[in-house]
LOTIMI-824844 format. One record per residue (C-alpha): residue in three letters; x negated, y negated, z negated. Coordinates in steps of 0.25 Angstrom, whole numbers, padded with zeros to 4 digits, always signed. Example, Ala and Ser with C-alpha at 12.3 -4.5 7.8 and 13.67 -1.06 7.14 Angstrom:
BEGIN
ALA-0049+0018-0031;SER-0055+0004-0029;
This chain:
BEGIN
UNK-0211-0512-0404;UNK-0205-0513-0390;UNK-0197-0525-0386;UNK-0188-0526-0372;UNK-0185-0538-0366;UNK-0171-0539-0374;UNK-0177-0537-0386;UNK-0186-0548-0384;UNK-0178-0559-0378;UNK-0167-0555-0389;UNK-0180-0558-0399;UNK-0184-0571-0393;UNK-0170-0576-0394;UNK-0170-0573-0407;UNK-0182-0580-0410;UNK-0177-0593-0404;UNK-0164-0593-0412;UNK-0171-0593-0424;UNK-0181-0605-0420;UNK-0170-0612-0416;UNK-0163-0609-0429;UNK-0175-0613-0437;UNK-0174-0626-0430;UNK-0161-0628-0434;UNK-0152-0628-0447;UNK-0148-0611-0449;UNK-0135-0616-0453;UNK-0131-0621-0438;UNK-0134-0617-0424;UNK-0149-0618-0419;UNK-0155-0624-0405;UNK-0154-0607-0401;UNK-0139-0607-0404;UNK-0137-0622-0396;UNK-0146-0620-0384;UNK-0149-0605-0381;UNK-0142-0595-0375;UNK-0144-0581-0378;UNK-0148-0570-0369;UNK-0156-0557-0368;UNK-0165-0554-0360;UNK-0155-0546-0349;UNK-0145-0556-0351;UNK-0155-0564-0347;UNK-0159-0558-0334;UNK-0145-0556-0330;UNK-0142-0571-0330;UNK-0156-0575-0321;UNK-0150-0563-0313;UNK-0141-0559-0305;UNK-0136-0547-0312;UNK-0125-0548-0321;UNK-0125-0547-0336;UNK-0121-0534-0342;UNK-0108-0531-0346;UNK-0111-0532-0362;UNK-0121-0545-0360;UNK-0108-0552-0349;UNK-0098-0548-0363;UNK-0108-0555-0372;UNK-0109-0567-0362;UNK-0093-0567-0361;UNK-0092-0567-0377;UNK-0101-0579-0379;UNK-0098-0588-0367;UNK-0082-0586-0375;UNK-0088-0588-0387;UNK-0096-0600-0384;UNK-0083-0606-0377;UNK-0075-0603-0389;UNK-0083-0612-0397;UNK-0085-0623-0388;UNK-0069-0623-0387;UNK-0067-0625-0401;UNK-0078-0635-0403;UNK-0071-0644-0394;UNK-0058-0641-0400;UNK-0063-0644-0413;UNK-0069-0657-0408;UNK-0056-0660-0402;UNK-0049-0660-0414;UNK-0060-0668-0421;UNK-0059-0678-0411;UNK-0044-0680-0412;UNK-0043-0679-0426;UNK-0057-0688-0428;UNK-0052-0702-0418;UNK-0040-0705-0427;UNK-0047-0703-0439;UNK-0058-0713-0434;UNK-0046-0722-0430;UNK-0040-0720-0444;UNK-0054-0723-0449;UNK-0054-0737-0443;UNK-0045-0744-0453;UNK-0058-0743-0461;UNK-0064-0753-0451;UNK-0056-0766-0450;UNK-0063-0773-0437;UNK-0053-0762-0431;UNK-0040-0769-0436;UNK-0034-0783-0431;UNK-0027-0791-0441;UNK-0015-0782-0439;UNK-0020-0770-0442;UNK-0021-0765-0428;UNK-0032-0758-0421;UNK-0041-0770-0414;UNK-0049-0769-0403;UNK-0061-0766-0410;UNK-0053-0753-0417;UNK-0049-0748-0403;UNK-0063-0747-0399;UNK-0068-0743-0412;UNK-0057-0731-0410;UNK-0061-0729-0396;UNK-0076-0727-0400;UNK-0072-0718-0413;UNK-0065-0708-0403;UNK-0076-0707-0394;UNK-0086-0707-0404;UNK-0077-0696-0410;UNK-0079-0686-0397;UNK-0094-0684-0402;UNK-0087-0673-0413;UNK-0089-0664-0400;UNK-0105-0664-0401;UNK-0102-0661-0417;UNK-0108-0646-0414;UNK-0119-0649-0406;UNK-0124-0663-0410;UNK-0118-0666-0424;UNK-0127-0676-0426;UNK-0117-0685-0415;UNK-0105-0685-0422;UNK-0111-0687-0437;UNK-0118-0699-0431;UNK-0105-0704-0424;UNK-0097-0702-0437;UNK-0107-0710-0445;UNK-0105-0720-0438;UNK-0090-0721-0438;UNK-0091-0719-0452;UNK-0099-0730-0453;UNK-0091-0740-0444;UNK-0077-0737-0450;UNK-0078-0725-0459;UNK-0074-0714-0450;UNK-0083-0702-0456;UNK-0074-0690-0447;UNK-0084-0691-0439;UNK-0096-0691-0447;UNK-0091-0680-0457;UNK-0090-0670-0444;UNK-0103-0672-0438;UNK-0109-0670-0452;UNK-0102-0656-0453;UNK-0107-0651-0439;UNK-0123-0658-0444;UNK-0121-0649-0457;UNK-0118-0636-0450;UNK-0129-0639-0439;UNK-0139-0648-0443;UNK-0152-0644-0449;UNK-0152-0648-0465;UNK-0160-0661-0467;UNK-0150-0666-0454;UNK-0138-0660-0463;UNK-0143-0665-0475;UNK-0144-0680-0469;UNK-0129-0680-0460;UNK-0125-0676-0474;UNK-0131-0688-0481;UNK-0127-0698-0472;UNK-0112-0691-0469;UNK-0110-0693-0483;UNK-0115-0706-0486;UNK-0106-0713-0474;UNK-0095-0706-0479;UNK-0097-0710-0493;UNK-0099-0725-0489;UNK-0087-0724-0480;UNK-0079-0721-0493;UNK-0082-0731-0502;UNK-0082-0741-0491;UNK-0067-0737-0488;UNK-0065-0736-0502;UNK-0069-0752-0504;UNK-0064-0757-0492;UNK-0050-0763-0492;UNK-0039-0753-0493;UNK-0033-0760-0481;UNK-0045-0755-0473;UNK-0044-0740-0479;UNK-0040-0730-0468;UNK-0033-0721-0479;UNK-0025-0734-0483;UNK-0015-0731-0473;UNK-0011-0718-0482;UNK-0007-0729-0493;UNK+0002-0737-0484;UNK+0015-0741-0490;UNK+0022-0746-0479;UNK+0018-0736-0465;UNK+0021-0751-0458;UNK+0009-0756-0464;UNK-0004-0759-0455;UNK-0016-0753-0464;UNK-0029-0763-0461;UNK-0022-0775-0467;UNK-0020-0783-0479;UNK-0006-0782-0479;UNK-0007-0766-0480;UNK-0016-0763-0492;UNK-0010-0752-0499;UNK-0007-0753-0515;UNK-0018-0755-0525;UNK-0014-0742-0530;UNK-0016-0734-0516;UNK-0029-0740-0516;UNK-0037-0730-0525;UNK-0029-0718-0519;UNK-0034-0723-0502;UNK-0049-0725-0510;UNK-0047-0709-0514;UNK-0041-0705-0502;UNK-0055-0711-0495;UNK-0063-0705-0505;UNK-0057-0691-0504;UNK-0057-0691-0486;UNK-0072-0696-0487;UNK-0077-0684-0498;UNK-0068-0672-0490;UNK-0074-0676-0476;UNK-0089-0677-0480;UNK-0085-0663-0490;UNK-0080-0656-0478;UNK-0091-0661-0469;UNK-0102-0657-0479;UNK-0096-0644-0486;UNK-0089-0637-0472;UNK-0104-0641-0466;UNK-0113-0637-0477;UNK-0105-0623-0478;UNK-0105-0620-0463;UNK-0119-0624-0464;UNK-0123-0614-0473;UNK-0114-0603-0468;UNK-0122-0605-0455;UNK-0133-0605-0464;UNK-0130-0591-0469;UNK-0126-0583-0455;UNK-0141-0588-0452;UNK-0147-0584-0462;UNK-0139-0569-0463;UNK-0141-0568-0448;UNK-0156-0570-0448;UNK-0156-0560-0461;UNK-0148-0550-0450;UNK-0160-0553-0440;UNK-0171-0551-0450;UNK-0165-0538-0456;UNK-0162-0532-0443;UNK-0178-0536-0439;UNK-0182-0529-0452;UNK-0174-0517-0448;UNK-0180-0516-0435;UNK-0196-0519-0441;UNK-0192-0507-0450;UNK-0187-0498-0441;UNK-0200-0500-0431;UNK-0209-0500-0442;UNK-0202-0484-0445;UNK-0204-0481-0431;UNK-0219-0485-0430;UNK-0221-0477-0444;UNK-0213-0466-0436;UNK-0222-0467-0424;UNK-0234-0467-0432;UNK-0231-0456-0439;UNK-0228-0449-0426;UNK-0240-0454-0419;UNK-0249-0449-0430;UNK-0242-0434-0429;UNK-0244-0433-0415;UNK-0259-0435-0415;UNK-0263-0429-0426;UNK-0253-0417-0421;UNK-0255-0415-0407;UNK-0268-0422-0404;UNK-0277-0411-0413;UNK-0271-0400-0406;UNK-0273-0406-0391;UNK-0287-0410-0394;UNK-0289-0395-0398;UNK-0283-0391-0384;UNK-0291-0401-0377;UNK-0304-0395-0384;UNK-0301-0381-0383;UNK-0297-0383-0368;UNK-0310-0390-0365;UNK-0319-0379-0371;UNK-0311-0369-0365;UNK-0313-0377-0351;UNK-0328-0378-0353;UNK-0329-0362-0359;UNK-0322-0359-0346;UNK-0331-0362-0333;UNK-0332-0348-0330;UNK-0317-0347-0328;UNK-0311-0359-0320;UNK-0296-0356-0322;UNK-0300-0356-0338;UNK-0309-0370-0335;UNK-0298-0376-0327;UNK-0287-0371-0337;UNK-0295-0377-0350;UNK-0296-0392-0342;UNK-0284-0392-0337;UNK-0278-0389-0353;UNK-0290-0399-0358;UNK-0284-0409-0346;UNK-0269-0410-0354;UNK-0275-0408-0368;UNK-0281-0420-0365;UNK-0269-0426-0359;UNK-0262-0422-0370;UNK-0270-0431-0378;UNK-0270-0443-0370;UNK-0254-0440-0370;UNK-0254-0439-0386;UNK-0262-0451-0388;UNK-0254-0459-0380;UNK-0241-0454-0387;UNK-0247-0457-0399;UNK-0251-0470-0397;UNK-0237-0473-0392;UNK-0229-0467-0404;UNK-0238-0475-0412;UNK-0238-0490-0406;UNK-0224-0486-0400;UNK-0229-0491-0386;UNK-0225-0477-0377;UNK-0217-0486-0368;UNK-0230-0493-0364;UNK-0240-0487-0355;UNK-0257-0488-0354;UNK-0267-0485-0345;UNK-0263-0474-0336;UNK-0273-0463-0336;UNK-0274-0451-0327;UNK-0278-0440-0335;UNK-0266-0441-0344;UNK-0252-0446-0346;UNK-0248-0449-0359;UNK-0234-0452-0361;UNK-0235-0469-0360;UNK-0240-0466-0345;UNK-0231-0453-0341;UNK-0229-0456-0324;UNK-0222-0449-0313;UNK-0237-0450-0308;UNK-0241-0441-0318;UNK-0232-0429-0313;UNK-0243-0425-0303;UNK-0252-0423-0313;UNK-0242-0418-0322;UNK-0239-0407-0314;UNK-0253-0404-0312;UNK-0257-0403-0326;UNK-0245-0392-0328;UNK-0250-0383-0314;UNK-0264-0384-0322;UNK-0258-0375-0331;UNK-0254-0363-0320;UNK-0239-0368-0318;UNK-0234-0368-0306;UNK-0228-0382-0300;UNK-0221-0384-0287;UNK-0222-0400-0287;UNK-0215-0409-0277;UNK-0219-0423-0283;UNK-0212-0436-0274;UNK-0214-0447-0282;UNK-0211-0461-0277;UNK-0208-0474-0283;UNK-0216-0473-0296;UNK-0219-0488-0299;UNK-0203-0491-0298;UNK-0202-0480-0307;UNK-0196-0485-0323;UNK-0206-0480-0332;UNK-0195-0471-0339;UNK-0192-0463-0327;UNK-0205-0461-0324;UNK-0210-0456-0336;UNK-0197-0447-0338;UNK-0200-0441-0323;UNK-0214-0438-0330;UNK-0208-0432-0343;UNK-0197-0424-0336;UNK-0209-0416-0326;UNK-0217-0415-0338;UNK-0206-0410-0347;UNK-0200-0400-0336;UNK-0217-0395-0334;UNK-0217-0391-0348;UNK-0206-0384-0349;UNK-0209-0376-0338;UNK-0222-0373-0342;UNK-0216-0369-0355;UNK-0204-0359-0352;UNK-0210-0354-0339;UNK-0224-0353-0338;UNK-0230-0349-0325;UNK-0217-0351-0319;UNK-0217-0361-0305;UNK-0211-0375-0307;UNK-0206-0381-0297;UNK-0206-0397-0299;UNK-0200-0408-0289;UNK-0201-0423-0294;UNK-0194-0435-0285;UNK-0194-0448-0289;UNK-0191-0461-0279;UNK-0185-0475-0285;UNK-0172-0472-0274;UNK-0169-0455-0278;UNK-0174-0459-0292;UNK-0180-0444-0299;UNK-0179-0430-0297;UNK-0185-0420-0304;UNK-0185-0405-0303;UNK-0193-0394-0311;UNK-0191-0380-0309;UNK-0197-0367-0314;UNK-0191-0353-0314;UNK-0185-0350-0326;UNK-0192-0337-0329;UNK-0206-0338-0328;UNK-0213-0334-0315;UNK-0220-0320-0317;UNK-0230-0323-0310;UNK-0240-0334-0312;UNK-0244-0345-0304;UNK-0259-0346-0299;UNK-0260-0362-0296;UNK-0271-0364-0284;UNK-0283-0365-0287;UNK-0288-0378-0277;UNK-0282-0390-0275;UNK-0277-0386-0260;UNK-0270-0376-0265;UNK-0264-0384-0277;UNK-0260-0396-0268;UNK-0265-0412-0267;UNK-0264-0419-0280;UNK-0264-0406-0289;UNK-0277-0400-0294;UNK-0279-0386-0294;UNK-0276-0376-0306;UNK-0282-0364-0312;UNK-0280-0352-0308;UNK-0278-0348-0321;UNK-0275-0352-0336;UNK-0284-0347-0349;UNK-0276-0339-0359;UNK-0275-0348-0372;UNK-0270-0343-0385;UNK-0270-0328-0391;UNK-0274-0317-0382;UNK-0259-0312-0385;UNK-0249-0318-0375;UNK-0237-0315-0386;UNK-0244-0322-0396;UNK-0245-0334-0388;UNK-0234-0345-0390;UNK-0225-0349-0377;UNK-0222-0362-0373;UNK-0208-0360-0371;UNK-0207-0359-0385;UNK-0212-0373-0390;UNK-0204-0386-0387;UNK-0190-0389-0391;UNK-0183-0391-0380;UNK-0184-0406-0379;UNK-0191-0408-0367;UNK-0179-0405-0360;UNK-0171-0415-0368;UNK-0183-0425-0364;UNK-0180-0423-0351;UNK-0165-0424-0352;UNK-0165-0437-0361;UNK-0175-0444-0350;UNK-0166-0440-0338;UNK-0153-0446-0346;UNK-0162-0459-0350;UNK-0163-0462-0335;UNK-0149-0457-0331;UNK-0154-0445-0322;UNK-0150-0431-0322;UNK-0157-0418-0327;UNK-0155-0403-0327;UNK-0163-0395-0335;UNK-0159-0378-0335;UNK-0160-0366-0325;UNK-0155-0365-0311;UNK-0156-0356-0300;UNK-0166-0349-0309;UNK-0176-0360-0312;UNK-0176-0370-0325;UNK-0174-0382-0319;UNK-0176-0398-0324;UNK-0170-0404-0312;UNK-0169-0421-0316;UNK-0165-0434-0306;UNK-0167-0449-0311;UNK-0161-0460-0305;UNK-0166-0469-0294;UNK-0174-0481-0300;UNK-0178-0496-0294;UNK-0190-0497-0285;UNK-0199-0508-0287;UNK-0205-0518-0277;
């Protein structure tokens, strides 16, 4: 199973995010959702680059840089609102505590301060996201001193949502209990000193705090109610909105992770069909072709040794024993490829055979020597240069596009010249021309006979080659009528994969497979 480099940043990432999430409660954001920034592997080398992200990953960039400020904005709006709506309710809270109060029934010094502490304490309802633990403390503590549980009650809905359990769990037993004590203390104090006593005023002149400005006996019971009810609907709404958001939370989690683990299935399916499929494959290809070009490889070799009296026939025979065994070494490598799914990575070069892992513009010499071994004619012109800054896809489709255009010369004109002109620099990119008359020659060609005549690099051929088959040239099968017609289709699909251009058809009375690839980066 192959892996590029997006693929496996994307799976790290991934990986990281669920540790995190393991180490925090499923039902609020994790330490990957706090502290890491998400990237893949190109966006990644865009940002330590110089190069500019692309226009897809700069629109994604765009949308969550907004989205991010979005929320930030209506967090502090939120904790604006809380905090102007939290400092008078603290100042109203201080009636429960009457060191505040003179003898009048006026703020004192003590309750200025105290009121100046409560709104600054109050700004720590900003850090309610990030650190709830701040204000729950702080709220305790106001609840504590003089009753005031706003506070509290708020840092405990954030700790619910984003906490682990056990820390839910225990903000949960403590909010409650402060809550609780801070009723029935209310509730057994003096009326006087009952912030809800003011609602039971008679006279709105009256100062509440002080003797002289008890409410009726009868008003007592309703203020005890009134306290009872603000207590138990603050800690219901803390605990019922957090628990629910909690475990909504919970639920997106656990459905995501479901989606994550279905979509994995899905795809360990799916290879697994594709490995059966390439087995299957595999298994057809050697036990089909490998029998027959192990037949042709014996037959060719007893020919060759029957032969000695007649060099033509010896050469033939070794040259035919030569592919049959290239053949092999080709099939075993396709096979061993279609089986483990590894075509894409090459072995061990060898010289005597090039199996489709280690296909090289390199090869075409020998290439084209193998096919004159067979009495075609082949006018080379071979300039070659750049080869190690070559991408492997263009240099195996050069190799393929010479072969293809070979065979189907040898096929549809036998004994016809071809003419084959191959160019490949890193600044003019490719160019490859193959010709051959499109009737074949009537005459034959006789391929030299020493290496002299044949030219440096290329071995001699024989003069001749043996008749194989029924002694009946009409009962012999031509090889233009075998393929399908998808080597051409070969040849135009890899010319389109690299963005070159290719025609293939008859001009000026030659079949012609004219192809140019583009220029490519030179290396070093």
């Amino acid at each position: 199973m192959d892996f590029d480099s997006l693929s496996l940043s994307k799976f790290f990432n991934w990986r990281i995010h669920l540790s995190a999430r393991l180490c925090q409660p499923i039902g609020g954001p994790g330490l990957a959702e706090r502290w890491t920034t998400y990237v893949s592997a190109a966006g990644y080398d865009a940002l330590v680059s110089d190069q500019p992200l692309p226009p897809q990953g700069q629109q994604r960039l765009r949308d969550s840089r907004s989205r991010r400020t979005v929320r930030i904005v209506v967090r502090i709006l939120v904790g604006s609102v809380a905090w102007i709506l939290g400092v008078p309710l603290s100042f109203f809270a201080l009636l429960a505590f009457p060191p505040a109060f003179d003898d009048t029934g006026m703020l004192s010094t003590l309750g200025v301060l105290l009121g100046l502490l409560a709104a600054f304490l109050w700004l720590s309802v900003f850090a309610r996201h990030r650190w709830p633990w701040i204000p729950f403390v702080i709220g305790a503590v106001l609840a504590t001193a003089w009753g005031d549980g706003t506070l509290m009650l708020i840092g405990l809905f954030h700790l619910l949502v984003r906490s682990p359990r056990k820390q839910a769990l225990t903000a949960t037993a403590i909010g409650a209990l402060l809550i609780t004590v801070g009723v029935v203390r209310l509730c057994l104090q003096s009326p006087a000193n009952n912030p809800f006593g003011i609602l039971f005023l008679s006279d709105p002149n009256q100062i509440p705090g002080v003797d002289g400005s008890l409410p009726a006996d009868e008003s007592v019971f309703g203020m005890n109610m009134l306290t009872v009810i603000a207590g138990l609907m603050g800690l219901a709404i803390s605990l019922g909105f957090g628990f629910l958001l909690r475990r909504t939370r919970r639920m997106r989690a656990v459905e995501s992770f479901a989606q994550r683990q279905s979509r994995r299935s899905e795809n360990l399916s799916a290879e697994l069909a594709r490995t059966s499929e390439r087995e299957l494959l595999a298994r057809e290809l050697h036990d089909t072709l490998s029998h027959r070009l192990s037949v042709i490889s014996l037959h060719s070799g007893a020919l060759e040794v029957g032969g000695n009296d007649d060099p033509a026939i010896a050469s033939t025979a070794s040259a035919l024993r030569q592919e049959a065994h290239a053949s092999l070494e080709d099939l075993r490598h396709l096979v061993g490829g279609v089986r483990e799914g590894t075509l894409a990575n090459a072995g061990p070069q060898k010289e005597a055979s090039t199996p489709p892992s280690l296909t090289s513009m390199r090869s075409i010499p020998q290439l084209v020597a193998s096919v004159q071994a067979t009495g075609t004619i082949i006018r080379p012109s071979i300039i070659i240069q750049d080869v190690e800054s070559a991408p492997t896809v263009l240099d195996r489709a050069v190799y393929r596009i010479v072969q293809e255009s070979l065979t189907n010369a040898m096929k549809h004109a036998p004994g016809a010249p071809v003419t084959l002109g191959v160019t490949v620099s890193a600044d003019l990119g490719a160019r490859i021309v193959i010709a051959n008359p499109a009737e074949p020659s009537a005459q034959r060609f006789h391929p030299p006979r020493t290496t002299a005549e044949a030219g440096p690099g290329i071995p001699p051929y024989p003069t001749s080659a043996p008749r194989v088959g029924p002694a009946n040239p009409g009962a012999q099968q031509s090889l233009s009528s075998t393929g399908a017609g998808a080597g051409l289709v070969g040849i135009r699909e890899r010319v389109a994969m690299l963005g070159g251009e290719v025609f293939i058809g008859v001009r000026d009375g030659s079949f012609l497979v004219d192809v140019t690839l583009p220029p490519f980066e030179r290396q070093g």
